[in-house]
Backbone as XML, in Angstrom:
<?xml version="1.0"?>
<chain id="A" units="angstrom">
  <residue number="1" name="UNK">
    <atom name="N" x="63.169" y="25.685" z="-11.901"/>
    <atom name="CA" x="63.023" y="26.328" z="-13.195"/>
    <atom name="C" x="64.407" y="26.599" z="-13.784"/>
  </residue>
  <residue number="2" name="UNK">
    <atom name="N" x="64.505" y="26.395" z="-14.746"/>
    <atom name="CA" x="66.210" y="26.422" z="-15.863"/>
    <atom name="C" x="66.095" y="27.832" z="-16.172"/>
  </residue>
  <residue number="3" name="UNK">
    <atom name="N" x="67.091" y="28.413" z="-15.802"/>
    <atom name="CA" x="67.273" y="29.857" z="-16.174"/>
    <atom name="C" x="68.757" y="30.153" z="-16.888"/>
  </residue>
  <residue number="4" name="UNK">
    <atom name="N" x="68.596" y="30.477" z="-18.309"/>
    <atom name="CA" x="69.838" y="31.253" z="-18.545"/>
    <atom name="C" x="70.393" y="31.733" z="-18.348"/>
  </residue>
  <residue number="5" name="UNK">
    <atom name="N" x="72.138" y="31.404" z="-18.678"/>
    <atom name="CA" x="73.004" y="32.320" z="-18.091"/>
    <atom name="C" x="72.859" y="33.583" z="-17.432"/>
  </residue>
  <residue number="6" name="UNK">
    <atom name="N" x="72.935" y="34.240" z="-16.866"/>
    <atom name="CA" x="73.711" y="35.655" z="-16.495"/>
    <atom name="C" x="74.842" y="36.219" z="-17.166"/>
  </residue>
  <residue number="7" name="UNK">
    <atom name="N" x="75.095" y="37.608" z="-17.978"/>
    <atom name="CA" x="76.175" y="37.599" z="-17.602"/>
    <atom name="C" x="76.444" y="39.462" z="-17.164"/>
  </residue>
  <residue number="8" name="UNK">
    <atom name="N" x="77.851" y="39.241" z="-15.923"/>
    <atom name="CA" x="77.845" y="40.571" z="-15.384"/>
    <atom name="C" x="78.325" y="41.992" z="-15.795"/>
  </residue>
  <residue number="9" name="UNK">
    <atom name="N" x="77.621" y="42.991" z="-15.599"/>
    <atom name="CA" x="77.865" y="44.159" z="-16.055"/>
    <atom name="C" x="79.367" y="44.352" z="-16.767"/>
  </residue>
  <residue number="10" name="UNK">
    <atom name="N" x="80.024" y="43.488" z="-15.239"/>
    <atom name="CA" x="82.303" y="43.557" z="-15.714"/>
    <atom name="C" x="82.098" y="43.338" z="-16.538"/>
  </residue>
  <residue number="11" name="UNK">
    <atom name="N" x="81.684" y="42.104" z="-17.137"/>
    <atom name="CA" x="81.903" y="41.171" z="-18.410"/>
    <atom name="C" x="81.843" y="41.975" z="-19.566"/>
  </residue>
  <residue number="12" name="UNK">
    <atom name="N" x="80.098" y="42.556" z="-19.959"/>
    <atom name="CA" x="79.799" y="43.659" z="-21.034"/>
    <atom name="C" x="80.714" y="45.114" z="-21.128"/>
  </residue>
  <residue number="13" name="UNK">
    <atom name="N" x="81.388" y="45.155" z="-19.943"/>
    <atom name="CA" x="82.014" y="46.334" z="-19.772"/>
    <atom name="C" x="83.395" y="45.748" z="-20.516"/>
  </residue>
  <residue number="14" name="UNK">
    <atom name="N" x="84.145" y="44.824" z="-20.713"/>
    <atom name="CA" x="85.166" y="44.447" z="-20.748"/>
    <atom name="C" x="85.473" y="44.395" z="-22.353"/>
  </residue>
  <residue number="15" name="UNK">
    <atom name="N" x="83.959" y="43.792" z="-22.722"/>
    <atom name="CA" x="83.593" y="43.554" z="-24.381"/>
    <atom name="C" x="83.273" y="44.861" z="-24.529"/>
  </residue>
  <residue number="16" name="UNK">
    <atom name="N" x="83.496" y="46.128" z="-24.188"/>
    <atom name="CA" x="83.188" y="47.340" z="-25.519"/>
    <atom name="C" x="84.796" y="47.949" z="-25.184"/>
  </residue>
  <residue number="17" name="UNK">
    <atom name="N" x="85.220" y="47.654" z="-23.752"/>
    <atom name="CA" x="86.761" y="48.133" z="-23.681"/>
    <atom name="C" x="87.555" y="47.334" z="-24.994"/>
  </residue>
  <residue number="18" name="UNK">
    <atom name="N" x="87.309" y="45.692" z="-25.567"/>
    <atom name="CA" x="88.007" y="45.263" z="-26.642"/>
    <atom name="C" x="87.570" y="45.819" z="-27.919"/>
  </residue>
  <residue number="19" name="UNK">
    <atom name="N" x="86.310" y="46.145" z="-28.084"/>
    <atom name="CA" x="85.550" y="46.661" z="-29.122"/>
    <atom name="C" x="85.291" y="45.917" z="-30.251"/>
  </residue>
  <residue number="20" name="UNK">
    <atom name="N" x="84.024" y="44.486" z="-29.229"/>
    <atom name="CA" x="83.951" y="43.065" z="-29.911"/>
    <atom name="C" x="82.593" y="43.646" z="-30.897"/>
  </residue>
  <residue number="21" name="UNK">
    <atom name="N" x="81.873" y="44.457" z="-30.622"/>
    <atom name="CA" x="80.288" y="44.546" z="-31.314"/>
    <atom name="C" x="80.982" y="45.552" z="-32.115"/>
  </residue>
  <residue number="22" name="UNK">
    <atom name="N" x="82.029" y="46.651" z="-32.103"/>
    <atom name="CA" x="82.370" y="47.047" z="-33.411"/>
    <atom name="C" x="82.668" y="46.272" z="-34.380"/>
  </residue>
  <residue number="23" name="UNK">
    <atom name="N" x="83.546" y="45.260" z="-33.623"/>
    <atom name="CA" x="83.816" y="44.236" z="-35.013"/>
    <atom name="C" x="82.953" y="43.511" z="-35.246"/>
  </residue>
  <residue number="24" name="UNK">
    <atom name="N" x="82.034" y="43.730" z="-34.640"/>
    <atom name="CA" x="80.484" y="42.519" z="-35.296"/>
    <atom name="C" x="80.348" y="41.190" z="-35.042"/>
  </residue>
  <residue number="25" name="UNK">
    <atom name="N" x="81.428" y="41.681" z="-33.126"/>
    <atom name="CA" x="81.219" y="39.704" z="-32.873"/>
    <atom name="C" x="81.175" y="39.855" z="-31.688"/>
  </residue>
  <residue number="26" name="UNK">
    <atom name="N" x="80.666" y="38.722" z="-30.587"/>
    <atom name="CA" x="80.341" y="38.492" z="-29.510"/>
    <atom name="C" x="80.921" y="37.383" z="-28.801"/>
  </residue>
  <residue number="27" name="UNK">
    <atom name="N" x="80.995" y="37.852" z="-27.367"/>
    <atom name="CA" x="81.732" y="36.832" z="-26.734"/>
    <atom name="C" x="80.926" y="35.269" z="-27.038"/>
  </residue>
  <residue number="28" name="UNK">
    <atom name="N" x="81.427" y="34.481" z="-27.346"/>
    <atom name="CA" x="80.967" y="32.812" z="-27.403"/>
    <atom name="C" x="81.455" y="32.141" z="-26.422"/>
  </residue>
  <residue number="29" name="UNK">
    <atom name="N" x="80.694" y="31.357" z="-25.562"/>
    <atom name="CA" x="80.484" y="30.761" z="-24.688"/>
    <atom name="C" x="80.309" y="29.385" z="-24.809"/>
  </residue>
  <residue number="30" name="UNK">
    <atom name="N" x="80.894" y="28.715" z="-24.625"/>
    <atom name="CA" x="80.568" y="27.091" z="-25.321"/>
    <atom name="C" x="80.940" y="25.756" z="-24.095"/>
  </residue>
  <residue number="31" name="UNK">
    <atom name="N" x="80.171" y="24.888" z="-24.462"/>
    <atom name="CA" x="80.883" y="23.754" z="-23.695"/>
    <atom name="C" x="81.702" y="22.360" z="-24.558"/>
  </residue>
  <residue number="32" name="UNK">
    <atom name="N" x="82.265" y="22.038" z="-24.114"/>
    <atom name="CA" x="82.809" y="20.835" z="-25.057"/>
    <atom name="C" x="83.166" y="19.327" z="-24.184"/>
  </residue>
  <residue number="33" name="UNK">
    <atom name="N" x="83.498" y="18.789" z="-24.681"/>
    <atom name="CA" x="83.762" y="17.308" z="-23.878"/>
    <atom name="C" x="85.282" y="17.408" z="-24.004"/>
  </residue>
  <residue number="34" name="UNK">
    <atom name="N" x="85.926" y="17.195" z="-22.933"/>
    <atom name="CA" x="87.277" y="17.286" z="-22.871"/>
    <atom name="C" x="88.040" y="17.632" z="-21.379"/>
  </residue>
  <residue number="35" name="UNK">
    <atom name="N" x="89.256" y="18.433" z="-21.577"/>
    <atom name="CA" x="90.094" y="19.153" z="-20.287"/>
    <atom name="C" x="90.163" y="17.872" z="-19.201"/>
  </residue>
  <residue number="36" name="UNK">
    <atom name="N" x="90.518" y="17.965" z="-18.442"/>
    <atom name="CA" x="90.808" y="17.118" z="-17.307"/>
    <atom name="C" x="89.904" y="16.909" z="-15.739"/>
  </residue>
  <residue number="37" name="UNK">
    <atom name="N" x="88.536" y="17.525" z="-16.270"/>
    <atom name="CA" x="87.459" y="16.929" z="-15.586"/>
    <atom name="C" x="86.365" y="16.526" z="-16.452"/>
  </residue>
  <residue number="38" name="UNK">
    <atom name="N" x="86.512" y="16.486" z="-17.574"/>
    <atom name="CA" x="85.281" y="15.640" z="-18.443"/>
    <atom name="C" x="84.870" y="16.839" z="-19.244"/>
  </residue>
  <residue number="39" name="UNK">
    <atom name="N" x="84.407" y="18.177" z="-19.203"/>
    <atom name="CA" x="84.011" y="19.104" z="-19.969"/>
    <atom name="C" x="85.307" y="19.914" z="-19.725"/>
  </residue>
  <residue number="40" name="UNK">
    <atom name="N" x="85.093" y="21.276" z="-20.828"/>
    <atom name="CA" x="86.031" y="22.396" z="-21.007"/>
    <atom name="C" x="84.968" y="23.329" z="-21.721"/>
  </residue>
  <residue number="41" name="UNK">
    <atom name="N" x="85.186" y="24.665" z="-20.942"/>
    <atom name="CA" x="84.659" y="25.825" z="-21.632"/>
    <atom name="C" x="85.542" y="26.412" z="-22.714"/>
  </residue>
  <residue number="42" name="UNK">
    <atom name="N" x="84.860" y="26.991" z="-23.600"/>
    <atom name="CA" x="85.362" y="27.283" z="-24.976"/>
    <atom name="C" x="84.921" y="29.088" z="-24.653"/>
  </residue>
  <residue number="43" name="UNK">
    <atom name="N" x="85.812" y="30.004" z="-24.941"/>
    <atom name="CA" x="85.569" y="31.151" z="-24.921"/>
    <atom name="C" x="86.884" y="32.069" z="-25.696"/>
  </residue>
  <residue number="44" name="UNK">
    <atom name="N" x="85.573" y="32.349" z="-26.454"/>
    <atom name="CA" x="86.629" y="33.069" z="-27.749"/>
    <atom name="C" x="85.546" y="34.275" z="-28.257"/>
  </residue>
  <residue number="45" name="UNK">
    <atom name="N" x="85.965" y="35.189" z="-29.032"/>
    <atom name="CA" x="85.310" y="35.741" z="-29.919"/>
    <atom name="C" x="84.938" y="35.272" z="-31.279"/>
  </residue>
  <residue number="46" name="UNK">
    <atom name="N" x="83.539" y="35.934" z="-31.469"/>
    <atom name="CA" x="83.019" y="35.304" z="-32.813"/>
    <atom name="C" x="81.486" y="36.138" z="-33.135"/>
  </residue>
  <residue number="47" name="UNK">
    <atom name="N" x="81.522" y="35.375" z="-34.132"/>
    <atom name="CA" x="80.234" y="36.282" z="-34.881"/>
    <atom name="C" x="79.019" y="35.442" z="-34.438"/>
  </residue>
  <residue number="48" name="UNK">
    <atom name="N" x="77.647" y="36.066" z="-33.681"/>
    <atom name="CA" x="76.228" y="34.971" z="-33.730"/>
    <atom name="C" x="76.317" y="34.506" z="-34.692"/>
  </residue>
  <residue number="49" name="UNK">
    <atom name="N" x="75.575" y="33.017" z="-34.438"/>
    <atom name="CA" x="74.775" y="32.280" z="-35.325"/>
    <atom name="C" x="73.186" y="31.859" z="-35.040"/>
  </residue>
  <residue number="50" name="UNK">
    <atom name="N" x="72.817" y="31.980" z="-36.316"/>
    <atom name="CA" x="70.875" y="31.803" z="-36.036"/>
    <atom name="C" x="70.797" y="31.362" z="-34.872"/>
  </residue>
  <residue number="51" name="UNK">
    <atom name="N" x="71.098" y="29.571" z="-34.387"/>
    <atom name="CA" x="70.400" y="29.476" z="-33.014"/>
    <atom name="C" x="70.882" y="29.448" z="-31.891"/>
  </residue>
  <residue number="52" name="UNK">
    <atom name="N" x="71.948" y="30.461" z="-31.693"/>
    <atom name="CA" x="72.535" y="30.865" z="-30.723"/>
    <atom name="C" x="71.410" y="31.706" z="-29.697"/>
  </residue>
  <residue number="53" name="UNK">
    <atom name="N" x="71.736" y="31.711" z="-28.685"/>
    <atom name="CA" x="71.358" y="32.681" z="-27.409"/>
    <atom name="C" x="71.830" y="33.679" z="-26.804"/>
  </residue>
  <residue number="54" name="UNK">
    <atom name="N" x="71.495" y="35.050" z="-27.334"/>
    <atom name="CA" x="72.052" y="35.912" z="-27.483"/>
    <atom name="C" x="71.494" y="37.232" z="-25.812"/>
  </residue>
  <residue number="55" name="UNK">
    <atom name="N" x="72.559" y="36.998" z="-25.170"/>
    <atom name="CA" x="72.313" y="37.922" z="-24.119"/>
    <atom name="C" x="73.406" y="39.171" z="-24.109"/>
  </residue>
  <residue number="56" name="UNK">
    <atom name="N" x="72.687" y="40.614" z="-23.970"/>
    <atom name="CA" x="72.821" y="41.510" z="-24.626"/>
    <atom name="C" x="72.952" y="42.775" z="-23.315"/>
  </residue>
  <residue number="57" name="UNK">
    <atom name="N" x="74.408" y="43.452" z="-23.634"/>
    <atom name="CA" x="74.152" y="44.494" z="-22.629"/>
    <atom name="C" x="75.104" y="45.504" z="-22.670"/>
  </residue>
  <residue number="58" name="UNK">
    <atom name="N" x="75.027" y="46.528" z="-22.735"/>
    <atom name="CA" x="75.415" y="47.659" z="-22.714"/>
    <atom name="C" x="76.811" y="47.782" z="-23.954"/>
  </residue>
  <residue number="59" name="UNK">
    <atom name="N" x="75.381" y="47.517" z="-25.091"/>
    <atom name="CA" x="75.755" y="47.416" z="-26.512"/>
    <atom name="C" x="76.599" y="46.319" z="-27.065"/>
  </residue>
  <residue number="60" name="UNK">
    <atom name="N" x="76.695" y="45.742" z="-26.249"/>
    <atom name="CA" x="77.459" y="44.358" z="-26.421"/>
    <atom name="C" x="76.672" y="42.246" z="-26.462"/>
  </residue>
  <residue number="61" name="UNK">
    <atom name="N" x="77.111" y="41.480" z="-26.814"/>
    <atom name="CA" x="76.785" y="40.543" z="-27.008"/>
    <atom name="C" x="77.112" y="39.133" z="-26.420"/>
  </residue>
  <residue number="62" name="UNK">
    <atom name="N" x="76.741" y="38.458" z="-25.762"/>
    <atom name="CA" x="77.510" y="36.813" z="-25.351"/>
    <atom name="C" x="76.974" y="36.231" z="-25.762"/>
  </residue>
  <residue number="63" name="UNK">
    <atom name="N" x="77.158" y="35.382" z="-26.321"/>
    <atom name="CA" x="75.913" y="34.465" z="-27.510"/>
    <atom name="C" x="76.703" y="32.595" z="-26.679"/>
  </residue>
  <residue number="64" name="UNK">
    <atom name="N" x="75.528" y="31.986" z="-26.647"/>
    <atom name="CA" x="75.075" y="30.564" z="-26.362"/>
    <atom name="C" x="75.019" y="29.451" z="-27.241"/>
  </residue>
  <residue number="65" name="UNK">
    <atom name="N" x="75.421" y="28.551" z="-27.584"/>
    <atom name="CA" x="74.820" y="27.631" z="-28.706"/>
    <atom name="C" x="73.802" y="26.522" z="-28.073"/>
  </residue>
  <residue number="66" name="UNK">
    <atom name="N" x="73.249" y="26.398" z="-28.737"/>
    <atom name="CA" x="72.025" y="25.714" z="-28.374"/>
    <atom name="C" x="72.592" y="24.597" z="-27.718"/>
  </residue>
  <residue number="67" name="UNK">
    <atom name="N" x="73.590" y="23.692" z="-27.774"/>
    <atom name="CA" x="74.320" y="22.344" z="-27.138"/>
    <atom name="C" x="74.687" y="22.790" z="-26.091"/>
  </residue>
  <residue number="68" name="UNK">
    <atom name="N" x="75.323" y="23.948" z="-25.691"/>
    <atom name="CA" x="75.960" y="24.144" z="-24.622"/>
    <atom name="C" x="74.710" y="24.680" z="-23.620"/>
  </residue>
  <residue number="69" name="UNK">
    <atom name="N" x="73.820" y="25.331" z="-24.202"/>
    <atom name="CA" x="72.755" y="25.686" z="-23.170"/>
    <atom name="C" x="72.670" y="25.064" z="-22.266"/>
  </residue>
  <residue number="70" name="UNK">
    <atom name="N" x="72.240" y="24.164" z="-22.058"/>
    <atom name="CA" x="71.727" y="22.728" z="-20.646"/>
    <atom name="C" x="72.660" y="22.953" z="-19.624"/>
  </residue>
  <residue number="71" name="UNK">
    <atom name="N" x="73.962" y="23.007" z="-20.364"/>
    <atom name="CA" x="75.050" y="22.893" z="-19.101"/>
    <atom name="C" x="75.391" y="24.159" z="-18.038"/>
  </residue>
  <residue number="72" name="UNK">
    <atom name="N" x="75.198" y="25.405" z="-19.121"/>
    <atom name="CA" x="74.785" y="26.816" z="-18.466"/>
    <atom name="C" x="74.351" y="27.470" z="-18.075"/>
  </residue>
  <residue number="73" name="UNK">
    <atom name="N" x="72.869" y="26.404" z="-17.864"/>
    <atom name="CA" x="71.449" y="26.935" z="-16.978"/>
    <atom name="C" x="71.948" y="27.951" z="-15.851"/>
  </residue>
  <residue number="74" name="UNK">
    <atom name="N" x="71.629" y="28.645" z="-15.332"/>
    <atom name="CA" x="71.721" y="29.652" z="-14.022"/>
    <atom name="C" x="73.263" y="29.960" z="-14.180"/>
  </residue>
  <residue number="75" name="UNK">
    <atom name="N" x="74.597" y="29.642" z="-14.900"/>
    <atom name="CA" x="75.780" y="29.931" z="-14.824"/>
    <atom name="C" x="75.726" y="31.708" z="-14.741"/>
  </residue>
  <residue number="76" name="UNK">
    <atom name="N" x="77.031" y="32.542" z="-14.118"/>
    <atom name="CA" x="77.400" y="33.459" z="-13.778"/>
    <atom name="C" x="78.433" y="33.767" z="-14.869"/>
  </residue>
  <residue number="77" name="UNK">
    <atom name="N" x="78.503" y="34.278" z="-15.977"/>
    <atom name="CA" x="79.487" y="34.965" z="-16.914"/>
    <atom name="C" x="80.280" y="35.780" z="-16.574"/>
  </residue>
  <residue number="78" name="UNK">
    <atom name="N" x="80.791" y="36.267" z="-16.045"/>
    <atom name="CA" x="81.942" y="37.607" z="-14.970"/>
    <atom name="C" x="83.335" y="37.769" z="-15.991"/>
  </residue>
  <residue number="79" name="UNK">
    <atom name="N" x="83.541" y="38.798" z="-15.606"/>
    <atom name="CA" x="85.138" y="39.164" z="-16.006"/>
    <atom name="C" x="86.123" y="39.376" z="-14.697"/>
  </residue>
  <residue number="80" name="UNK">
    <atom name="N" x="87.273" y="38.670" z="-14.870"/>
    <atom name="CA" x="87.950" y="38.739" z="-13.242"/>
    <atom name="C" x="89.335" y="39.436" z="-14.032"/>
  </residue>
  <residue number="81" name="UNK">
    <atom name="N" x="89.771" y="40.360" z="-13.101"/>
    <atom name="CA" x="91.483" y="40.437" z="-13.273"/>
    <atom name="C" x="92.128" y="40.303" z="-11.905"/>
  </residue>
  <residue number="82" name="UNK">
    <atom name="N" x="92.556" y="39.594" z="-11.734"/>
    <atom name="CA" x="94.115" y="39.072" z="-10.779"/>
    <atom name="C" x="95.428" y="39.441" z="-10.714"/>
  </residue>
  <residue number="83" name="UNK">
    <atom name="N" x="96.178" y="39.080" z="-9.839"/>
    <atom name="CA" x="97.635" y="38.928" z="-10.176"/>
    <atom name="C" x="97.999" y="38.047" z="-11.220"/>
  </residue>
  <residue number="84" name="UNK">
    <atom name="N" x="97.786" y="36.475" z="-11.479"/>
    <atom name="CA" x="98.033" y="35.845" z="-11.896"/>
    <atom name="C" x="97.407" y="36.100" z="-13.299"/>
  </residue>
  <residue number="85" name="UNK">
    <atom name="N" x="96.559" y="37.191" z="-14.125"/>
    <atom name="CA" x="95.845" y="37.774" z="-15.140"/>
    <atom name="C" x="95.009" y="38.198" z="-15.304"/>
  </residue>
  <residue number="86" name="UNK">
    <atom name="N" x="94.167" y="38.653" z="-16.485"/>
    <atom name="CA" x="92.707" y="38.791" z="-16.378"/>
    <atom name="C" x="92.047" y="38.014" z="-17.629"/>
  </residue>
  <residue number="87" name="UNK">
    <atom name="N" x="90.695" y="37.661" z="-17.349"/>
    <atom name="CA" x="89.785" y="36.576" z="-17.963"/>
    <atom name="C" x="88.564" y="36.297" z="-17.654"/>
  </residue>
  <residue number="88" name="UNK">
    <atom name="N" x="87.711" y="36.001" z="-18.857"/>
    <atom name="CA" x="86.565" y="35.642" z="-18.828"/>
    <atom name="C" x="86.330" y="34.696" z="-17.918"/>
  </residue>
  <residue number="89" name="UNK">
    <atom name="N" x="85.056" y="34.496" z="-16.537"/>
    <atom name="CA" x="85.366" y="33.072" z="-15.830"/>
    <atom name="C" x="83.893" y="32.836" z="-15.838"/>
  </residue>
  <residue number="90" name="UNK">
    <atom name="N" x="83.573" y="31.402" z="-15.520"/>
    <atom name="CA" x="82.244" y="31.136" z="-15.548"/>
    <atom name="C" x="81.583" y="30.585" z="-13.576"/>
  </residue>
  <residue number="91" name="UNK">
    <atom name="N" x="80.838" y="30.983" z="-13.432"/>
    <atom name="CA" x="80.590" y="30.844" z="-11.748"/>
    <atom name="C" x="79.109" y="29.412" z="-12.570"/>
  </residue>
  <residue number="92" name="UNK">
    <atom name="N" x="79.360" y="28.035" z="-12.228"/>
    <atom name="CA" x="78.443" y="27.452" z="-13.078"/>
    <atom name="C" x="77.651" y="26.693" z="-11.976"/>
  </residue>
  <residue number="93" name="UNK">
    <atom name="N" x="76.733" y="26.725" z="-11.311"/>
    <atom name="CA" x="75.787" y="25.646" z="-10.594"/>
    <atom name="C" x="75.728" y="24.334" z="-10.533"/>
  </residue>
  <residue number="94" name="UNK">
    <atom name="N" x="75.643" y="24.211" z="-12.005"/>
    <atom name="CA" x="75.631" y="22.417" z="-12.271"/>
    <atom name="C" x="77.124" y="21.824" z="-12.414"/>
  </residue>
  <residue number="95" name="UNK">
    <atom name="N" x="78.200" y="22.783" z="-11.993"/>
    <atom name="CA" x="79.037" y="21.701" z="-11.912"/>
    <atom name="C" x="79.467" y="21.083" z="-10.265"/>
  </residue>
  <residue number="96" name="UNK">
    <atom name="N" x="79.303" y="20.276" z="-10.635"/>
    <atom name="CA" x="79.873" y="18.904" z="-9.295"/>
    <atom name="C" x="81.140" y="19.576" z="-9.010"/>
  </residue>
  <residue number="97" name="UNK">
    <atom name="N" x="82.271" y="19.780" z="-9.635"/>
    <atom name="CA" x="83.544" y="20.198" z="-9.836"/>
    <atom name="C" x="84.237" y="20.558" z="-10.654"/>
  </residue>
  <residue number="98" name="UNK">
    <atom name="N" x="85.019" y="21.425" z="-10.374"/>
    <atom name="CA" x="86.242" y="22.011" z="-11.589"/>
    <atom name="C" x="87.642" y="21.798" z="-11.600"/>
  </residue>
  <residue number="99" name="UNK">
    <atom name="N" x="88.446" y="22.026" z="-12.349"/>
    <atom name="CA" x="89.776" y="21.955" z="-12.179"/>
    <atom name="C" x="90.352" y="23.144" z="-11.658"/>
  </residue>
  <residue number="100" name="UNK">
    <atom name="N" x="91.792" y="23.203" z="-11.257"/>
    <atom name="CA" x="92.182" y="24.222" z="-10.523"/>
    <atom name="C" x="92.423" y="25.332" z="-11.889"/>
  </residue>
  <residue number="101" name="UNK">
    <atom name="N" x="92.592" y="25.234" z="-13.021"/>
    <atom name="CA" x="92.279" y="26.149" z="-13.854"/>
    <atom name="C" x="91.356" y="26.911" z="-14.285"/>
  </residue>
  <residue number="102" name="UNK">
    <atom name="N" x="89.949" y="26.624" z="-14.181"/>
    <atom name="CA" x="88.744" y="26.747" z="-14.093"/>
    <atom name="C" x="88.494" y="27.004" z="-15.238"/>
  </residue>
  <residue number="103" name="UNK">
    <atom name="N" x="89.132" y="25.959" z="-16.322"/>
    <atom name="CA" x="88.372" y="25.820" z="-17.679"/>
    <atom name="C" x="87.613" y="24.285" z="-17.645"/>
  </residue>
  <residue number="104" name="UNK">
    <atom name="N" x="87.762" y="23.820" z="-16.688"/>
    <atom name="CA" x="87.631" y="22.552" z="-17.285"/>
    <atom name="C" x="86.425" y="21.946" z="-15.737"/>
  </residue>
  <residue number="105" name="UNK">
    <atom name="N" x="85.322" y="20.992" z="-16.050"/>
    <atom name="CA" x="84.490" y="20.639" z="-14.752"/>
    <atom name="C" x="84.056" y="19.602" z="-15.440"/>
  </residue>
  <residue number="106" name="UNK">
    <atom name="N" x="83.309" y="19.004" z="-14.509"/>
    <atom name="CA" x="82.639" y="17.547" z="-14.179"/>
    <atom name="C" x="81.111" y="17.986" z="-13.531"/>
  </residue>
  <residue number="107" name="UNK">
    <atom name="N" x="79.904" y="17.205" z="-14.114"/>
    <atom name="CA" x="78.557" y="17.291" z="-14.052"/>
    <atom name="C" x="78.590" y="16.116" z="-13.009"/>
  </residue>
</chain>
């Protein structure tokens, strides 16, 4: 069964520490064709659109576009901070592999 993203409490916690739903926008989540394993995640702030997929939590927003859905079935949305920084990361099922940056994977 295809199940939509997740995404974790960190994550929604991270989006009201920036104060993305005051400004009336939500984390966007996207996939694209590109980076140096064949896809690249796109993650930026932005405002929904109609057929976006909008998962919602503790007053906050991550919105989906309908293209990228398929590829994000069961994916894990998280917020990580490190030594090396902190950032949105995606924990994704359907990928075969990623790059050592972990923007970029192969189906």
């Amino acid at each position: 069964m295809n199940l939509p993203p997740k995404v974790t409490p960190r994550a929604f916690e991270r989006l009201s520490e920036i104060g993305a739903a005051e400004q009336g926008q939500a984390l966007r989540v996207a996939v694209e064709g590109g980076g140096c394993s064949g896809f690249q995640y796109e993650i930026k702030l932005d405002a929904p659109a109609g057929d976006d997929l909008v998962l919602e939590g503790a007053g906050e927003k991550v919105v989906v576009d309908s293209m990228s859905l398929p590829f994000l079935e069961n994916a894990v949305i998280d917020f990580s901070e490190e030594l090396i920084g902190a950032r949105f990361t995606i924990e994704n099922p359907n990928a075969s592999s990623s790059c050592g940056c972990g923007t970029s994977f192969s189906m």
